[in-house]
TIBALO-260234 format. One record per residue (C-alpha): residue number from 1; residue in one letter; x, y, z. Coordinates in Angstrom, 2 decimals. Layout:
<sites>
pos code u v w
NUM A X Y Z;
...
</sites>
This chain:
<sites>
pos code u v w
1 X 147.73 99.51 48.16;
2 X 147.58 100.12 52.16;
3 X 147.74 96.18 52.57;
4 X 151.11 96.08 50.43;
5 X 152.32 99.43 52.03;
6 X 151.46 98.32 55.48;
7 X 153.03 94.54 54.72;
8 X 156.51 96.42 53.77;
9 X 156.98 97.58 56.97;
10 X 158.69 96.62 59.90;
11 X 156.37 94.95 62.42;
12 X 157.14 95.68 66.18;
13 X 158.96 93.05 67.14;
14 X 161.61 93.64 64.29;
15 X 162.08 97.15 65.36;
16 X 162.47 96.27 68.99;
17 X 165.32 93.48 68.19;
18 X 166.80 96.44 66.14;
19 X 166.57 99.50 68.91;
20 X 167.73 96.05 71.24;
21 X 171.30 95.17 69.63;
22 X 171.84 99.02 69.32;
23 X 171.96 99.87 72.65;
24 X 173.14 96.78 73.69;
25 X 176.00 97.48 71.08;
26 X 176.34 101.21 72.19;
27 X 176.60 100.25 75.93;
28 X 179.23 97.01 74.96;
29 X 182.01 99.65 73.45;
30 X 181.37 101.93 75.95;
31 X 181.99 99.33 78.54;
32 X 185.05 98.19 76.88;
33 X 186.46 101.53 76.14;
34 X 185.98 102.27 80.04;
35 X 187.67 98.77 81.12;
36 X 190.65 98.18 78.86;
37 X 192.34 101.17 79.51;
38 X 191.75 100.39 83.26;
39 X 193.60 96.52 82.83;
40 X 196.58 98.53 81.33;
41 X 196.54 100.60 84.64;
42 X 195.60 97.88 87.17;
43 X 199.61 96.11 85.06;
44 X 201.05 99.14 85.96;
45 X 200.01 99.80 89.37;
46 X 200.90 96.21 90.32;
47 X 204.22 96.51 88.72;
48 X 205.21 99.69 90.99;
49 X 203.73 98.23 93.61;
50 X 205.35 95.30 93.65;
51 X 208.92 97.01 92.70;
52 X 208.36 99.75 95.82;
53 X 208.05 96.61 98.21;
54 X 211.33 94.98 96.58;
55 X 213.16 98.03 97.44;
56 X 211.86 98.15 100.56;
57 X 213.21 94.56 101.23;
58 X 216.30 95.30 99.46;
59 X 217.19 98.08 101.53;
60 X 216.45 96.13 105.24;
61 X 218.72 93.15 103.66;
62 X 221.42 95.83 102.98;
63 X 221.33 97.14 106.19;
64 X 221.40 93.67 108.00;
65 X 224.49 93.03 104.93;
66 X 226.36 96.22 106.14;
67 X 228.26 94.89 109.08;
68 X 229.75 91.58 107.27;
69 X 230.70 93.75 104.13;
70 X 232.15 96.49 105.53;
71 X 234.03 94.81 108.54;
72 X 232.23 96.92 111.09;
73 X 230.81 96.09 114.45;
74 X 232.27 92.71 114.75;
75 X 231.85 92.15 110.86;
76 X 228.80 89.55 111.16;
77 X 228.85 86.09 109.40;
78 X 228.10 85.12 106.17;
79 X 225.84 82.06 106.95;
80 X 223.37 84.38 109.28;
81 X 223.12 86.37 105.90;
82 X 222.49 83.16 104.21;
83 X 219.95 82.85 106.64;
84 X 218.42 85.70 106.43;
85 X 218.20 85.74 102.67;
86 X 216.64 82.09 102.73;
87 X 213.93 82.83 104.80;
88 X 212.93 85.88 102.81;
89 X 212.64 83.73 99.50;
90 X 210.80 81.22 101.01;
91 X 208.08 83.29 101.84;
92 X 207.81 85.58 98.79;
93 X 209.58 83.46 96.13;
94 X 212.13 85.82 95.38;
95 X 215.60 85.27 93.95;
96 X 218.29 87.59 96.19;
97 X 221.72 88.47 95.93;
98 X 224.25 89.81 97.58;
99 X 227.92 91.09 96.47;
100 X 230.38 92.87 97.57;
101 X 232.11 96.74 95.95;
102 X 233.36 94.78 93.21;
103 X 230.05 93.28 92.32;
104 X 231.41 89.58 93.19;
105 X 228.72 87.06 94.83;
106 X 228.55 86.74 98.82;
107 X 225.14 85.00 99.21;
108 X 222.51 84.19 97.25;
109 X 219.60 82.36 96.94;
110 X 219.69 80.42 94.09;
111 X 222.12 77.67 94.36;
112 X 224.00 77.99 90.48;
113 X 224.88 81.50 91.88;
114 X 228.36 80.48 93.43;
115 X 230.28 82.64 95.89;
116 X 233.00 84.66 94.03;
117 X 230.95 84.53 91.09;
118 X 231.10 87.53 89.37;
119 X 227.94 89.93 88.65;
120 X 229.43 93.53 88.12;
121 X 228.04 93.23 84.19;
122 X 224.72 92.79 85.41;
123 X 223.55 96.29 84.41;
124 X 221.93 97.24 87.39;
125 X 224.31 95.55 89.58;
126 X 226.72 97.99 87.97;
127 X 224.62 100.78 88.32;
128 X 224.30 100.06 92.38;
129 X 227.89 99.78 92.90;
130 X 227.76 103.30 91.78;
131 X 225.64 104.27 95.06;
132 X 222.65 104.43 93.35;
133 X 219.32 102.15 93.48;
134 X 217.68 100.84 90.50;
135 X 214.73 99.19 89.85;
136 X 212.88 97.97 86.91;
137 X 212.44 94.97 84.06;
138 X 214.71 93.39 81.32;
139 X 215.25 90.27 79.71;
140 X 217.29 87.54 81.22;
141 X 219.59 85.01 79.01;
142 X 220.19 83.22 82.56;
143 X 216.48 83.17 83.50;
144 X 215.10 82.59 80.07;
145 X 212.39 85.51 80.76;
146 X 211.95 88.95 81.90;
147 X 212.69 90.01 85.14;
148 X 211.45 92.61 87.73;
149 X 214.64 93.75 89.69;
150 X 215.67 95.72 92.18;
151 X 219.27 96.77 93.38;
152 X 220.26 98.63 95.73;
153 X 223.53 99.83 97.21;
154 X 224.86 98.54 101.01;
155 X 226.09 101.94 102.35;
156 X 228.00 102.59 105.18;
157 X 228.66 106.46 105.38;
158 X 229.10 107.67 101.85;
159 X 231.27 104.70 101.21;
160 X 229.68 101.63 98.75;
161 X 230.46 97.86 100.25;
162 X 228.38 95.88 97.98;
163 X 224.33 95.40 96.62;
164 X 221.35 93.29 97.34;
165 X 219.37 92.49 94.15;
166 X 216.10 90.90 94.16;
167 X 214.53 89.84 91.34;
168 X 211.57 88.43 90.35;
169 X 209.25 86.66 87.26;
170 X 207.61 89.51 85.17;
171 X 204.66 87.70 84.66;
172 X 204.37 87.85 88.56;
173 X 202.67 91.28 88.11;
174 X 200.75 89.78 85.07;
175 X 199.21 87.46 87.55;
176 X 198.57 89.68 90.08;
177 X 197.11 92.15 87.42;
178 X 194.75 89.17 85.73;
179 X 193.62 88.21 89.57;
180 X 192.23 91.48 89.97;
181 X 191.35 91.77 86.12;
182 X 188.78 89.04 86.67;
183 X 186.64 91.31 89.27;
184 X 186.52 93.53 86.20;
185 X 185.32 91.03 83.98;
186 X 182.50 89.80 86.46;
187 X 181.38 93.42 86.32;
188 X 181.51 93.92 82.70;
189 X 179.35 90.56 82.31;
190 X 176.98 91.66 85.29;
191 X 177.12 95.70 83.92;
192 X 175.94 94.24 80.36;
193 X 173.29 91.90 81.36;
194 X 171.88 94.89 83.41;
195 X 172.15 97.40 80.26;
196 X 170.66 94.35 77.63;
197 X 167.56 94.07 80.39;
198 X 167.51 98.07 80.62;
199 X 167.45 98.62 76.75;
200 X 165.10 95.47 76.35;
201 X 162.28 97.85 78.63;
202 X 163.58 100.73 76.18;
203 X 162.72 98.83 73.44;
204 X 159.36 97.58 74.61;
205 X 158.41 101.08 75.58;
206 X 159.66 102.59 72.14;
207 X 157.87 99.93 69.71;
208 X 154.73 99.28 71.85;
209 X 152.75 102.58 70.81;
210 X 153.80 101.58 67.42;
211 X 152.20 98.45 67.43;
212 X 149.06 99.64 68.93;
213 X 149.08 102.62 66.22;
214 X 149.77 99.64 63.09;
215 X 147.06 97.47 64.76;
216 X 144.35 100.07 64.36;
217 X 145.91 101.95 61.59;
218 X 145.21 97.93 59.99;
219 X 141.61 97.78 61.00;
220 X 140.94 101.32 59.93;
221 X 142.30 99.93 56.24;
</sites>
């Protein structure tokens, strides 16, 4: 009867693979409820970060804009604004235009957007002309994807001469995010293989006086 009792049980090494996966599982959803929340907030973080530092640009093109638009000091030419423009896009890949108060194209990057062309629908071209900057993402039919924009109006005085927009690829921030996201992924992997080698110990420490106690508890029987 002790033999049959004794052969029903778990032996230790059962028990440890048992206490094993359940910390192991424990510590896993703990991980993951810790770091998915924190991927979500790494995407936003980027994406303000990314749209404070377009309006910073935006507002620096405006002001070098402000001259040629408004006729002041000399007025300015278009093709140093061209310039000026050009080099910016080349070094951070953005698309930027400029119009003037009624939201028609004076320079722009991208070579299908035509002087005269006419961009007061653009919602938040609209919205600039008004004297107030704008920032954020929508769909684009042109672009065929969403786009981080910002505008921003060219003021001289409290009078409105035009907007620089700068846009950029959404998933922009989506890379930048999944760059960084990968440093949390190297920790997960390296925070779990430390907690499966810490509850492993646990494990062995738990189960070994039970095995010592069903070794002589057999020999007693």
């Amino acid at each position: 009867g002790s033999a049959s009792a004794s052969s029903r049980r778990p032996d230790g090494a059962v028990v440890k693979w048992r206490l094993l996966l359940a910390f192991t599982g424990l510590l896993t959803m703990v991980l993951v409820a810790q770091d998915v929340p924190l991927v979500n907030y790494l995407r936003t973080v980027e994406g303000e970060r990314l749209l404070a530092s377009l309006e910073r640009d935006a507002f620096i093109i405006a002001g070098a804009s402000e001259n040629l638009l408004s006729n002041e000091g000399g007025g300015g030419s278009v093709s140093n604004l061209q310039e000026t423009i050009d080099n910016y896009s080349a070094v951070d890949g953005a698309r930027v235009v400029v119009t003037d108060d009624q939201g028609r194209v004076v320079a722009a990057t991208d070579p299908t957007d035509l002087p005269g062309d006419d961009f007061s629908n653009r919602p938040e071209i609209a919205t600039a002309l008004t004297g107030t900057p704008v920032a954020g993402e929508r769909g684009s039919n042109t672009a065929g994807q969403p786009l981080v924009y910002v505008a921003v109006p060219v003021l001289s005085g409290p009078a409105v001469y035009g907007v620089v927009r700068i846009t950029y690829p959404a998933v922009v921030i989506d890379e930048r995010a999944n760059r960084k996201s990968r440093g949390l992924v190297i920790v997960f992997v390296i925070s779990l293989g430390g907690a499966v080698v810490a509850a492993l110990f646990m494990a062995s420490g738990v189960t070994s006086p039970l095995s010592r106690l069903r070794r002589s508890t057999q020999r007693v029987a």
